[in-house]
C-alpha atoms as a printed R data frame, in Angstrom:
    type eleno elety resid chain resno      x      y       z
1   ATOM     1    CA   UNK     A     1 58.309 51.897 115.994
2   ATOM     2    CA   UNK     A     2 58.721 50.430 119.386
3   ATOM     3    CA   UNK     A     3 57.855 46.588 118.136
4   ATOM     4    CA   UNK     A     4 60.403 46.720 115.570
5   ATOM     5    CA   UNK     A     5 63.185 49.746 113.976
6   ATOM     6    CA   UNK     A     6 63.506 51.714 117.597
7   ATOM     7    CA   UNK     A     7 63.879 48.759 119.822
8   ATOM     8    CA   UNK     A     8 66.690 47.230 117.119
9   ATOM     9    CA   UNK     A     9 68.331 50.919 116.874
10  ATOM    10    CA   UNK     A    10 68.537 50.957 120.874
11  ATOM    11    CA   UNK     A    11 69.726 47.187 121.100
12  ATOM    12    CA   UNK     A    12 72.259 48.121 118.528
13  ATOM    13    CA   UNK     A    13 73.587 50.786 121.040
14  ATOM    14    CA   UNK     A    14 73.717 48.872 123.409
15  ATOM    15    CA   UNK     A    15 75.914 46.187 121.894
16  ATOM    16    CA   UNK     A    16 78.293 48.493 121.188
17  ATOM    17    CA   UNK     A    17 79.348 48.904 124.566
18  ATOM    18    CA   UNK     A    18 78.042 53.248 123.732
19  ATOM    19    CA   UNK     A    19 78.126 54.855 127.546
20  ATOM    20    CA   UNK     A    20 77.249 58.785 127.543
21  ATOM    21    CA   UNK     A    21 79.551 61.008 126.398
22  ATOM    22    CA   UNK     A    22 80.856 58.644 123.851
23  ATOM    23    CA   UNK     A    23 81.058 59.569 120.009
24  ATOM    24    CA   UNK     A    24 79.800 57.056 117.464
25  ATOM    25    CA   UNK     A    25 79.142 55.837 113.960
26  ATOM    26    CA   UNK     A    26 76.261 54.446 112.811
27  ATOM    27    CA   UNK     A    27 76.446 52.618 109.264
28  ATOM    28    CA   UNK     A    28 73.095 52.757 107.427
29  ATOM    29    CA   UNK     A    29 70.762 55.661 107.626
30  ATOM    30    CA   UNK     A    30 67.614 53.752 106.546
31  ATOM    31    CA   UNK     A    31 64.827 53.851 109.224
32  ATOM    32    CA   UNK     A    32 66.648 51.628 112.026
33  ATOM    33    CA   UNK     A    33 69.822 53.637 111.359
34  ATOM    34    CA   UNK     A    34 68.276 56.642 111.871
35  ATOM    35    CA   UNK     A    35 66.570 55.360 115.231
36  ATOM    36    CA   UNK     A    36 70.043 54.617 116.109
37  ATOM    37    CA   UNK     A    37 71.126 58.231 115.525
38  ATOM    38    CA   UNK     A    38 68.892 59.548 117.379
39  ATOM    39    CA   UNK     A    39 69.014 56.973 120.289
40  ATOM    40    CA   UNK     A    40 72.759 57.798 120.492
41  ATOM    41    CA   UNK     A    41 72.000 61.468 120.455
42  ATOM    42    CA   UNK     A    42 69.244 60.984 123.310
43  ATOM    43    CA   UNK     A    43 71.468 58.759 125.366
44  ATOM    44    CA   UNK     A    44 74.109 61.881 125.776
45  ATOM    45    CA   UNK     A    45 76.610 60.665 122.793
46  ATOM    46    CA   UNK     A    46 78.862 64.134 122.003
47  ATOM    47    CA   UNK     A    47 78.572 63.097 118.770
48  ATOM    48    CA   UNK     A    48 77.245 60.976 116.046
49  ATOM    49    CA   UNK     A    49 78.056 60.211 112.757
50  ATOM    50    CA   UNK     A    50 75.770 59.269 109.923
51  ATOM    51    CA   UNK     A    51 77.412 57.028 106.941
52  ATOM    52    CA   UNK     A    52 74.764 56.533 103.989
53  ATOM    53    CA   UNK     A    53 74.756 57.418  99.962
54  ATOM    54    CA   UNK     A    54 70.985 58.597 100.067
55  ATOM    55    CA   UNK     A    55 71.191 61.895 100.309
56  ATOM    56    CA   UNK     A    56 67.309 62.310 101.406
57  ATOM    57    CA   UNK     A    57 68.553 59.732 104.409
58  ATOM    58    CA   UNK     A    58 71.511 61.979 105.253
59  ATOM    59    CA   UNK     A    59 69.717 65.146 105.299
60  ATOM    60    CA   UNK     A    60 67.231 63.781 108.031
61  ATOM    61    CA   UNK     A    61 70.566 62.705 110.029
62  ATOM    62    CA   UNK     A    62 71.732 65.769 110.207
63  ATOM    63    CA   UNK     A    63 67.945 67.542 110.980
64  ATOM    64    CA   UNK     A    64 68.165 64.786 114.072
65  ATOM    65    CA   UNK     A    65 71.859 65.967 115.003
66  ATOM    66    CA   UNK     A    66 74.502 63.926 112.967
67  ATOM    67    CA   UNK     A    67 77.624 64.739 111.131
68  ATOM    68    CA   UNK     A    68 76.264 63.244 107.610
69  ATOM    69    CA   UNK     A    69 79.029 60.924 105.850
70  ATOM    70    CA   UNK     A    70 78.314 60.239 102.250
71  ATOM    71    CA   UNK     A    71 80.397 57.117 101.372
72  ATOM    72    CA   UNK     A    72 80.442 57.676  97.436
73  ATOM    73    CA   UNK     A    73 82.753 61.081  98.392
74  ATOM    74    CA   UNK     A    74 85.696 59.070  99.958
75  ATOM    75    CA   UNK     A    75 85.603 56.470 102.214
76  ATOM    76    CA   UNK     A    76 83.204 56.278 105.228
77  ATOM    77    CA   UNK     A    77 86.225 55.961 107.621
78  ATOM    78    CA   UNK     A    78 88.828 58.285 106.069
79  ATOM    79    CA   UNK     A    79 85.904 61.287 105.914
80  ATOM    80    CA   UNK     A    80 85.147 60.686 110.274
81  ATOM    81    CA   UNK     A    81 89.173 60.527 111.372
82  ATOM    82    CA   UNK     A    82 89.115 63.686 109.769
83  ATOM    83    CA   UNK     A    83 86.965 64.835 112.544
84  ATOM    84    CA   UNK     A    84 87.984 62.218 114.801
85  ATOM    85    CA   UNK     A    85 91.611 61.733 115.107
86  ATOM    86    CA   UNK     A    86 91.975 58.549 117.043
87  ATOM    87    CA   UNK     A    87 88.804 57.592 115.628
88  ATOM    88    CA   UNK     A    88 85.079 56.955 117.124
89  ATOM    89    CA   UNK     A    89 83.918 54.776 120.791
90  ATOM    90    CA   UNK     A    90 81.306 52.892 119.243
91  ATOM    91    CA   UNK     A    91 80.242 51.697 115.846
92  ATOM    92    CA   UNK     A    92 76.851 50.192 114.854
93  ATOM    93    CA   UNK     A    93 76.088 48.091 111.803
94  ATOM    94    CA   UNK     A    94 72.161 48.997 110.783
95  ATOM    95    CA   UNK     A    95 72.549 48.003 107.322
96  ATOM    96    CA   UNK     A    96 74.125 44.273 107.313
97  ATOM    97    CA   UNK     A    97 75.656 42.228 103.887
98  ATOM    98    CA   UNK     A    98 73.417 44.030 101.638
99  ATOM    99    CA   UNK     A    99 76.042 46.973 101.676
100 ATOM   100    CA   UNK     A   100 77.406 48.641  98.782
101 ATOM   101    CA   UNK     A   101 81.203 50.044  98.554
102 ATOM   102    CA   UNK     A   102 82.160 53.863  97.034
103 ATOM   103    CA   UNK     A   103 81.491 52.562  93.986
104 ATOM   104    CA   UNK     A   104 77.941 51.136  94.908
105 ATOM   105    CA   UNK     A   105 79.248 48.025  94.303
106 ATOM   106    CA   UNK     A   106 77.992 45.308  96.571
107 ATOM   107    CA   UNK     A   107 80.937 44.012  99.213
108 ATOM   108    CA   UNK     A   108 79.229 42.431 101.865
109 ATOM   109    CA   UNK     A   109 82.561 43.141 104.386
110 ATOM   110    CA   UNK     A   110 82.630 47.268 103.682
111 ATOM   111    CA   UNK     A   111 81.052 48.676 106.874
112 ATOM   112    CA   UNK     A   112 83.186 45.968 108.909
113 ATOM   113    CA   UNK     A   113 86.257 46.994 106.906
114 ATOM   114    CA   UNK     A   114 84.971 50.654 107.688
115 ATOM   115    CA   UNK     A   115 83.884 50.148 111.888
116 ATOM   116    CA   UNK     A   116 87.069 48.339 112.152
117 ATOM   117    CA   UNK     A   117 89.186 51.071 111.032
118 ATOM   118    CA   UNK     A   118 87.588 54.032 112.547
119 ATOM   119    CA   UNK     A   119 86.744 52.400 116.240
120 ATOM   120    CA   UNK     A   120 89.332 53.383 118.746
121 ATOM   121    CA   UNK     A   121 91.428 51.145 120.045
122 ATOM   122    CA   UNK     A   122 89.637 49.354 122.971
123 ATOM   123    CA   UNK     A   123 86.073 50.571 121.673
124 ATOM   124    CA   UNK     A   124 83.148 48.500 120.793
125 ATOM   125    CA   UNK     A   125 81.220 47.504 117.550
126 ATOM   126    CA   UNK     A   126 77.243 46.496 117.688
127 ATOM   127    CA   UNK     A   127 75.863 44.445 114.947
128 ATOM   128    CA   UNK     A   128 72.118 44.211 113.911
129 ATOM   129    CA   UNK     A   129 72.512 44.640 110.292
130 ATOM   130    CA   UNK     A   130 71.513 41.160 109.287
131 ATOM   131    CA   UNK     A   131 74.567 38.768 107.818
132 ATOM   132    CA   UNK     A   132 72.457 35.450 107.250
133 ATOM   133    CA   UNK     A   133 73.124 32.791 104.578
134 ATOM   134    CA   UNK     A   134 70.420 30.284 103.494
135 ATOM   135    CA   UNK     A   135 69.986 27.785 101.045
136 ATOM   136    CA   UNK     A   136 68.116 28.175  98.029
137 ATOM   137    CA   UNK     A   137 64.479 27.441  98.051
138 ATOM   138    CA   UNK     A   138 61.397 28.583  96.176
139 ATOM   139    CA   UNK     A   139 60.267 31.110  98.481
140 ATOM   140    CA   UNK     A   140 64.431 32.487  98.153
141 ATOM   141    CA   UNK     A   141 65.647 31.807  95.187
142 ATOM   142    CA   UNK     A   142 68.345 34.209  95.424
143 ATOM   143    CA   UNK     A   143 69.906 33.120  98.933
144 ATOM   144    CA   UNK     A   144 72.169 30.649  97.495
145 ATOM   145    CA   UNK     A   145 74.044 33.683  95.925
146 ATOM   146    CA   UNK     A   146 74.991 34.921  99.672
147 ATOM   147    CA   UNK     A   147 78.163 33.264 100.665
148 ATOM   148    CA   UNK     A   148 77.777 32.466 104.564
149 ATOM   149    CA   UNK     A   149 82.112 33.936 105.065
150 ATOM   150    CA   UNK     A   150 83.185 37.093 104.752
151 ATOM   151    CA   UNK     A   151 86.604 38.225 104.735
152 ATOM   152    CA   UNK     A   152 87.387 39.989 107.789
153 ATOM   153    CA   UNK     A   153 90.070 41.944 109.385
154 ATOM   154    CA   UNK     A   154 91.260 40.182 111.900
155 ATOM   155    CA   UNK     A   155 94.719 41.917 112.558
156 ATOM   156    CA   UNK     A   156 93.523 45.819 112.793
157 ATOM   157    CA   UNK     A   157 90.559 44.547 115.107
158 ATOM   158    CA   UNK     A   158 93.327 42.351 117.300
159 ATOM   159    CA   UNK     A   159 95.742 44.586 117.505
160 ATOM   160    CA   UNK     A   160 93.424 47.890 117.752
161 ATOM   161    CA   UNK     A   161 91.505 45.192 121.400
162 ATOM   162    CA   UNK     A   162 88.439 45.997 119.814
163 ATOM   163    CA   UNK     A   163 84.873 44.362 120.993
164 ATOM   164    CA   UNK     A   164 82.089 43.266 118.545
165 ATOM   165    CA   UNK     A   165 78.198 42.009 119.465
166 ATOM   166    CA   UNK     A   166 75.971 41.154 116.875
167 ATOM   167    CA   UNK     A   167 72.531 41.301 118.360
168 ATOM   168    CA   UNK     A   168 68.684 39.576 116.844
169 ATOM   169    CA   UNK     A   169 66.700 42.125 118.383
170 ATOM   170    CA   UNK     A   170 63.948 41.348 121.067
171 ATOM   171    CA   UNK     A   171 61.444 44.182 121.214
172 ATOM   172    CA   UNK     A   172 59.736 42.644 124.142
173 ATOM   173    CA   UNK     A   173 62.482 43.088 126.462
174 ATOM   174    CA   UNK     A   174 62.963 46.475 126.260
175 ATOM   175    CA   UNK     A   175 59.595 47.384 124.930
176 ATOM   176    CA   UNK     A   176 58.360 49.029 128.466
177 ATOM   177    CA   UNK     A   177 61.239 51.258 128.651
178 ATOM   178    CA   UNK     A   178 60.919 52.779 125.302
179 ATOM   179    CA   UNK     A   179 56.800 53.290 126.302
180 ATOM   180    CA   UNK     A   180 57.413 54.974 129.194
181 ATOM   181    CA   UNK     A   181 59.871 57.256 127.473
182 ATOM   182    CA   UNK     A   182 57.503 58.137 125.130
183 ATOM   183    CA   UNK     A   183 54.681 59.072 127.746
184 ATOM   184    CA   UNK     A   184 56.714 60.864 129.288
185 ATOM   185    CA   UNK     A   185 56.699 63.265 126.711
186 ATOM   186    CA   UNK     A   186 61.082 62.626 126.832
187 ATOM   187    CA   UNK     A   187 61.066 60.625 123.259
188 ATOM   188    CA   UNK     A   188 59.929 61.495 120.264
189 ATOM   189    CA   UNK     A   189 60.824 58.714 118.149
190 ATOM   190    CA   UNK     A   190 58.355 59.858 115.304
191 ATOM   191    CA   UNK     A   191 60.534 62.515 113.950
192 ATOM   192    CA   UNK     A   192 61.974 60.109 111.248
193 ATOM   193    CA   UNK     A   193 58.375 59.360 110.027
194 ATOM   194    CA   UNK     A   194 58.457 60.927 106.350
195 ATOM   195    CA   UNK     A   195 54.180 59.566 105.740
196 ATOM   196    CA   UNK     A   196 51.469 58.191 107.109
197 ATOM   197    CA   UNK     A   197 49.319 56.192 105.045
198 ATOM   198    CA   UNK     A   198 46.203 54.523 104.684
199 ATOM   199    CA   UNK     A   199 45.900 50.603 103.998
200 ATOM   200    CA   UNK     A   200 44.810 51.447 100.732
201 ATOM   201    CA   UNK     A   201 48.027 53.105  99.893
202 ATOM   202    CA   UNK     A   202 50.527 50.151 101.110
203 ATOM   203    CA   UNK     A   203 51.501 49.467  97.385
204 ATOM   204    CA   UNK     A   204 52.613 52.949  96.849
205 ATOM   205    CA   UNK     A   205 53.585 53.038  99.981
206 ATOM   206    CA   UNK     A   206 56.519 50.144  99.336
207 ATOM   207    CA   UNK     A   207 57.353 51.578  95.801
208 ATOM   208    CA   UNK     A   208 58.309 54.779  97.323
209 ATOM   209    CA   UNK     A   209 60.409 53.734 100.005
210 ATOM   210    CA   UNK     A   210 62.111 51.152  97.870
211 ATOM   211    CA   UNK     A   211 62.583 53.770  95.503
212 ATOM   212    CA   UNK     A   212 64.378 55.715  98.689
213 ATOM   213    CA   UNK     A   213 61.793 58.627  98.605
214 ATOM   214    CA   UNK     A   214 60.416 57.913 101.753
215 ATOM   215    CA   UNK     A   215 62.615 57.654 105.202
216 ATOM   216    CA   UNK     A   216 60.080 56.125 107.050
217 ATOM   217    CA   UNK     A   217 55.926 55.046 106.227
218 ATOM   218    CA   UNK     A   218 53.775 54.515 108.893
219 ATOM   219    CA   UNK     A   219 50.291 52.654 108.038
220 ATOM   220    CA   UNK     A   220 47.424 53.940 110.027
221 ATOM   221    CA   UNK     A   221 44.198 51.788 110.054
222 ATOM   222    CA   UNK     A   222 40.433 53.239 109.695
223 ATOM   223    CA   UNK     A   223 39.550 51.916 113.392
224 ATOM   224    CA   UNK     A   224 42.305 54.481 114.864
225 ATOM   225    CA   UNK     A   225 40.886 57.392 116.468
226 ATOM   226    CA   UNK     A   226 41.776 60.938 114.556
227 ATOM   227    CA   UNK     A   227 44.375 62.179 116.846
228 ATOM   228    CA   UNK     A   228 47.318 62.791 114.333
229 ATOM   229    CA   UNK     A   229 48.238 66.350 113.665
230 ATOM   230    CA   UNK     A   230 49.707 66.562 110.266
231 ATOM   231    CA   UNK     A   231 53.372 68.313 109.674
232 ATOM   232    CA   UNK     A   232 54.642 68.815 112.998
233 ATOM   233    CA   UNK     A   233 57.694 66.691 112.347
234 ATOM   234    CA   UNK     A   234 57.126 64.294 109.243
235 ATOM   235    CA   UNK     A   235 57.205 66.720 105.535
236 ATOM   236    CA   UNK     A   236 54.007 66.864 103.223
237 ATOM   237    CA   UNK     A   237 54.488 63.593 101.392
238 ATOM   238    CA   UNK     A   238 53.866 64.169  97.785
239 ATOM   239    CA   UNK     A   239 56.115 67.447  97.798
240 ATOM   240    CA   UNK     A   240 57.929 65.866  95.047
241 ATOM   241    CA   UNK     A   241 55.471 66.279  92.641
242 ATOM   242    CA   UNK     A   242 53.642 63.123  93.027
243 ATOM   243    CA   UNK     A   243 50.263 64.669  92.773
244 ATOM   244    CA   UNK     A   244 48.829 60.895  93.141
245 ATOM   245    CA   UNK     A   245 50.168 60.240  96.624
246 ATOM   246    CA   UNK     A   246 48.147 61.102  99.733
247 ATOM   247    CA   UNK     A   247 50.376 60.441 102.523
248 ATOM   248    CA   UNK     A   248 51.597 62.701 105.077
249 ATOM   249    CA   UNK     A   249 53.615 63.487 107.452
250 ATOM   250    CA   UNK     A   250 52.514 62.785 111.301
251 ATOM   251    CA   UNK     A   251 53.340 63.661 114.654
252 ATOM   252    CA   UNK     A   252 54.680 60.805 116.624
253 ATOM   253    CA   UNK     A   253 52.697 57.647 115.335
254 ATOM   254    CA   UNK     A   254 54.766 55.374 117.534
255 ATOM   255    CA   UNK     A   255 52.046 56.188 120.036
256 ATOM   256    CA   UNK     A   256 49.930 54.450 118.094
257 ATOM   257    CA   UNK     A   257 48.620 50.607 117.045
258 ATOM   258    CA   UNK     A   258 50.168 50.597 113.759
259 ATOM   259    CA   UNK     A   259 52.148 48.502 110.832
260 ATOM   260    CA   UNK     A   260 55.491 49.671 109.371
261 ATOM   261    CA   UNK     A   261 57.224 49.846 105.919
Protein backbone atom coordinates (compact mmCIF):
# COMPACT_ATOMS: atom_id res chain seq x y z
CA UNK A 1 0.00 0.00 0.00
CA UNK A 2 2.50 2.52 1.11
CA UNK A 3 5.25 1.49 -1.80
CA UNK A 4 2.81 1.95 -4.43
CA UNK A 5 -1.49 2.88 -4.69
CA UNK A 6 -1.47 5.10 -1.20
CA UNK A 7 1.64 7.04 -1.79
CA UNK A 8 0.29 7.81 -5.68
CA UNK A 9 -3.38 8.57 -4.16
CA UNK A 10 -1.65 11.13 -1.61
CA UNK A 11 0.79 12.61 -4.35
CA UNK A 12 -2.25 12.97 -6.47
CA UNK A 13 -3.73 15.25 -3.68
CA UNK A 14 -1.23 16.98 -3.41
CA UNK A 15 -0.87 18.10 -7.01
CA UNK A 16 -4.04 19.31 -6.98
CA UNK A 17 -3.27 22.14 -4.94
CA UNK A 18 -6.38 20.14 -2.18
CA UNK A 19 -5.89 22.33 1.29
CA UNK A 20 -8.49 21.22 4.16
CA UNK A 21 -11.76 22.12 3.88
CA UNK A 22 -11.72 21.87 0.18
CA UNK A 23 -14.29 19.62 -1.82
CA UNK A 24 -12.97 17.36 -4.57
CA UNK A 25 -13.36 14.86 -7.36
CA UNK A 26 -11.53 12.04 -7.82
CA UNK A 27 -11.85 10.25 -11.37
CA UNK A 28 -11.29 6.47 -11.11
CA UNK A 29 -12.36 4.44 -8.17
CA UNK A 30 -9.98 1.50 -8.80
CA UNK A 31 -7.56 0.89 -5.85
CA UNK A 32 -5.39 4.25 -6.18
CA UNK A 33 -8.67 6.15 -6.64
CA UNK A 34 -10.03 4.92 -3.76
CA UNK A 35 -6.73 5.72 -1.68
CA UNK A 36 -7.33 9.08 -3.01
CA UNK A 37 -10.84 9.20 -1.53
CA UNK A 38 -9.99 8.41 1.44
CA UNK A 39 -6.73 10.53 1.65
CA UNK A 40 -8.96 13.53 0.77
CA UNK A 41 -11.44 12.52 3.39
CA UNK A 42 -8.51 12.10 6.08
CA UNK A 43 -6.86 15.33 5.09
CA UNK A 44 -10.25 17.34 6.26
CA UNK A 45 -11.83 17.66 2.52
CA UNK A 46 -15.86 18.60 3.29
CA UNK A 47 -16.43 16.54 0.63
CA UNK A 48 -15.47 14.07 -1.95
CA UNK A 49 -16.76 12.82 -4.92
CA UNK A 50 -16.32 9.40 -6.43
CA UNK A 51 -16.73 9.15 -10.48
CA UNK A 52 -16.51 5.33 -11.63
CA UNK A 53 -19.04 2.81 -13.69
CA UNK A 54 -18.19 -0.24 -11.33
CA UNK A 55 -20.69 -0.28 -9.15
CA UNK A 56 -18.75 -2.74 -6.58
CA UNK A 57 -15.96 0.32 -6.77
CA UNK A 58 -18.62 2.94 -6.00
CA UNK A 59 -20.21 1.21 -3.22
CA UNK A 60 -16.78 1.03 -1.29
CA UNK A 61 -16.54 4.98 -2.03
CA UNK A 62 -19.33 5.69 -0.45
CA UNK A 63 -18.61 2.97 2.74
CA UNK A 64 -15.18 5.29 2.91
CA UNK A 65 -17.32 8.65 2.76
CA UNK A 66 -17.90 9.74 -0.95
CA UNK A 67 -20.78 11.02 -2.92
CA UNK A 68 -20.65 7.98 -5.61
CA UNK A 69 -20.94 9.36 -9.37
CA UNK A 70 -21.75 6.70 -11.86
CA UNK A 71 -20.71 8.16 -15.28
CA UNK A 72 -22.98 5.77 -17.51
CA UNK A 73 -26.18 7.81 -15.66
CA UNK A 74 -25.25 11.30 -17.13
CA UNK A 75 -22.18 12.86 -17.28
CA UNK A 76 -19.56 12.79 -14.45
CA UNK A 77 -19.58 16.65 -14.33
CA UNK A 78 -23.25 17.54 -14.93
CA UNK A 79 -24.29 14.81 -11.92
CA UNK A 80 -21.48 16.89 -9.14
CA UNK A 81 -22.67 20.76 -10.18
CA UNK A 82 -25.79 19.42 -9.19
CA UNK A 83 -24.42 19.26 -5.76
CA UNK A 84 -21.84 21.70 -6.38
CA UNK A 85 -22.97 24.81 -7.97
CA UNK A 86 -19.81 26.60 -8.89
CA UNK A 87 -18.30 23.34 -9.12
CA UNK A 88 -15.44 21.35 -7.02
CA UNK A 89 -11.56 22.87 -5.54
CA UNK A 90 -9.65 20.07 -6.68
CA UNK A 91 -9.83 17.31 -9.22
CA UNK A 92 -7.60 14.18 -9.44
CA UNK A 93 -7.06 11.97 -12.45
CA UNK A 94 -6.45 8.15 -10.93
CA UNK A 95 -7.46 6.48 -13.98
CA UNK A 96 -5.33 8.12 -17.01
CA UNK A 97 -6.04 7.49 -21.18
CA UNK A 98 -7.44 4.17 -20.58
CA UNK A 99 -10.86 5.96 -19.75
CA UNK A 100 -14.08 5.13 -21.14
CA UNK A 101 -16.98 7.85 -21.95
CA UNK A 102 -21.03 7.29 -20.90
CA UNK A 103 -21.14 5.06 -23.45
CA UNK A 104 -18.02 2.96 -22.30
CA UNK A 105 -16.51 3.96 -25.21
CA UNK A 106 -12.83 4.61 -24.95
CA UNK A 107 -11.95 8.67 -25.26
CA UNK A 108 -8.74 9.08 -23.83
CA UNK A 109 -9.63 13.16 -23.10
CA UNK A 110 -13.14 12.35 -20.96
CA UNK A 111 -12.03 12.87 -17.33
CA UNK A 112 -9.98 16.07 -18.61
CA UNK A 113 -13.08 17.20 -20.52
CA UNK A 114 -14.93 16.26 -17.15
CA UNK A 115 -12.12 17.98 -14.28
CA UNK A 116 -12.05 20.85 -16.57
CA UNK A 117 -15.61 21.56 -16.43
CA UNK A 118 -16.45 20.90 -12.90
CA UNK A 119 -13.12 22.62 -11.18
CA UNK A 120 -13.88 26.07 -9.98
CA UNK A 121 -12.52 28.75 -11.42
CA UNK A 122 -9.00 29.28 -9.92
CA UNK A 123 -8.92 25.55 -8.53
CA UNK A 124 -6.42 22.92 -9.22
CA UNK A 125 -6.28 19.55 -11.18
CA UNK A 126 -3.65 16.59 -10.10
CA UNK A 127 -2.73 14.06 -12.63
CA UNK A 128 -1.33 10.50 -11.92
CA UNK A 129 -3.51 8.59 -14.17
CA UNK A 130 -0.86 7.56 -16.63
CA UNK A 131 -1.09 9.35 -20.37
CA UNK A 132 2.13 7.69 -21.99
CA UNK A 133 2.63 6.89 -25.70
CA UNK A 134 5.26 4.36 -26.89
CA UNK A 135 6.24 2.81 -29.91
CA UNK A 136 5.39 -0.52 -30.86
CA UNK A 137 7.61 -3.31 -29.82
CA UNK A 138 7.26 -7.00 -29.05
CA UNK A 139 6.91 -6.78 -25.48
CA UNK A 140 3.82 -3.82 -26.52
CA UNK A 141 2.42 -4.57 -29.39
CA UNK A 142 -0.52 -2.55 -28.81
CA UNK A 143 1.22 0.92 -27.85
CA UNK A 144 1.42 2.11 -31.29
CA UNK A 145 -2.46 2.33 -31.15
CA UNK A 146 -2.11 5.20 -28.31
CA UNK A 147 -1.82 8.48 -30.02
CA UNK A 148 0.77 10.60 -27.82
CA UNK A 149 -2.08 14.18 -28.34
CA UNK A 150 -5.13 14.51 -26.97
CA UNK A 151 -7.54 17.09 -27.66
CA UNK A 152 -7.83 19.36 -24.87
CA UNK A 153 -9.80 22.24 -23.68
CA UNK A 154 -7.83 24.88 -23.65
CA UNK A 155 -10.42 27.83 -23.54
CA UNK A 156 -12.75 26.61 -20.41
CA UNK A 157 -9.37 25.79 -18.49
CA UNK A 158 -7.93 29.53 -19.59
CA UNK A 159 -10.64 31.33 -19.03
CA UNK A 160 -12.00 29.30 -15.81
CA UNK A 161 -7.39 30.26 -14.36
CA UNK A 162 -7.35 26.79 -13.63
CA UNK A 163 -3.95 24.84 -12.43
CA UNK A 164 -2.98 21.28 -13.59
CA UNK A 165 0.16 18.89 -12.19
CA UNK A 166 0.63 15.66 -13.51
CA UNK A 167 2.75 13.81 -11.04
CA UNK A 168 5.11 10.03 -11.55
CA UNK A 169 4.77 9.12 -8.11
CA UNK A 170 7.85 8.63 -5.72
CA UNK A 171 6.88 6.44 -2.80
CA UNK A 172 10.18 7.01 -1.16
CA UNK A 173 9.67 10.53 -0.49
CA UNK A 174 6.77 10.43 1.34
CA UNK A 175 6.99 6.87 2.43
CA UNK A 176 7.92 7.84 6.29
CA UNK A 177 5.00 10.00 6.65
CA UNK A 178 2.44 7.57 5.57
CA UNK A 179 4.37 4.85 8.23
CA UNK A 180 4.14 6.90 10.94
CA UNK A 181 0.50 7.57 10.26
CA UNK A 182 -0.19 4.19 10.27
CA UNK A 183 1.58 3.43 13.73
CA UNK A 184 0.01 5.78 15.04
CA UNK A 185 -3.01 3.97 14.90
CA UNK A 186 -4.45 7.58 12.77
CA UNK A 187 -4.56 5.63 9.17
CA UNK A 188 -6.09 2.84 8.24
CA UNK A 189 -5.35 2.57 4.72
CA UNK A 190 -6.42 -1.22 4.60
CA UNK A 191 -10.06 -0.59 4.52
CA UNK A 192 -10.12 -0.82 0.63
CA UNK A 193 -8.48 -4.32 0.83
CA UNK A 194 -11.41 -6.63 -0.60
CA UNK A 195 -8.72 -10.24 -0.11
CA UNK A 196 -5.81 -11.42 1.02
CA UNK A 197 -4.27 -14.16 -0.72
CA UNK A 198 -1.75 -16.67 -0.74
CA UNK A 199 1.06 -16.90 -3.56
CA UNK A 200 -0.60 -19.82 -4.71
CA UNK A 201 -3.70 -17.95 -5.52
CA UNK A 202 -2.02 -14.93 -7.63
CA UNK A 203 -3.65 -16.32 -10.90
CA UNK A 204 -7.06 -16.13 -9.49
CA UNK A 205 -6.12 -13.49 -7.79
CA UNK A 206 -5.54 -11.25 -11.25
CA UNK A 207 -8.64 -12.86 -12.99
CA UNK A 208 -10.81 -11.53 -10.35
CA UNK A 209 -9.73 -8.14 -10.13
CA UNK A 210 -9.51 -7.80 -13.86
CA UNK A 211 -12.82 -9.13 -13.93
CA UNK A 212 -13.64 -6.00 -11.35
CA UNK A 213 -14.74 -8.40 -8.49
CA UNK A 214 -12.12 -7.53 -6.33
CA UNK A 215 -11.32 -3.68 -5.14
CA UNK A 216 -8.16 -4.42 -3.87
CA UNK A 217 -5.83 -8.09 -3.39
CA UNK A 218 -3.23 -8.14 -1.11
CA UNK A 219 -0.63 -11.21 -1.42
CA UNK A 220 0.61 -12.43 1.87
CA UNK A 221 3.72 -14.74 1.84
CA UNK A 222 4.15 -18.09 4.08
CA UNK A 223 7.26 -16.43 6.01
CA UNK A 224 4.74 -13.63 7.47
CA UNK A 225 3.90 -14.10 10.96
CA UNK A 226 -0.10 -14.92 11.60
CA UNK A 227 -1.16 -11.61 12.82
CA UNK A 228 -4.12 -10.86 10.36
CA UNK A 229 -7.56 -10.90 11.82
CA UNK A 230 -9.95 -11.81 9.13
CA UNK A 231 -13.22 -9.44 8.36
CA UNK A 232 -12.64 -6.49 10.33
CA UNK A 233 -12.70 -4.24 7.30
CA UNK A 234 -12.05 -6.30 3.98
CA UNK A 235 -15.64 -8.73 3.07
CA UNK A 236 -15.38 -12.67 2.97
CA UNK A 237 -13.94 -13.04 -0.51
CA UNK A 238 -15.76 -15.76 -2.24
CA UNK A 239 -19.28 -14.32 -1.07
CA UNK A 240 -20.16 -14.37 -4.61
CA UNK A 241 -20.47 -17.80 -4.91
CA UNK A 242 -17.06 -18.69 -5.92
CA UNK A 243 -16.83 -21.68 -3.72
CA UNK A 244 -13.13 -22.20 -5.29
CA UNK A 245 -11.63 -18.97 -3.99
CA UNK A 246 -9.94 -18.80 -0.58
CA UNK A 247 -9.15 -15.28 -0.09
CA UNK A 248 -10.25 -13.02 2.51
CA UNK A 249 -10.67 -10.08 3.73
CA UNK A 250 -7.86 -8.56 6.25
CA UNK A 251 -7.36 -5.98 8.66
CA UNK A 252 -4.87 -3.44 7.57
CA UNK A 253 -2.16 -5.45 5.54
CA UNK A 254 -0.34 -2.25 4.67
CA UNK A 255 1.42 -2.99 7.94
CA UNK A 256 2.81 -5.65 6.43
CA UNK A 257 5.85 -6.91 3.84
CA UNK A 258 3.64 -7.66 1.05
CA UNK A 259 2.99 -7.62 -3.00
CA UNK A 260 -0.08 -5.98 -4.58
CA UNK A 261 -2.59 -6.70 -7.44
Amino acid sequence: MISDIWATAWQCLDASGFKPGESVAVFGAGPVGLMCVYSALFRGASRVYSVDHVERRLAKAKELGAVPINFTKGNAAKQILKFEEIGVARSCDCCGYECLNEKLEPQQNAIINDMVDVTISGGGIGVVGVYIAQDKAPGRPNAGKIPPTLDFPMSNFFFKSLSMKAVTCDPQAIAPQLVGLIKSGRAHPGRIVSSVIGIQDVEEGYRRFNEQLETKVVIRFPWQEDEWNVGDYGHAAGSDGNSGWTGNGSHDPSEEVEEEL
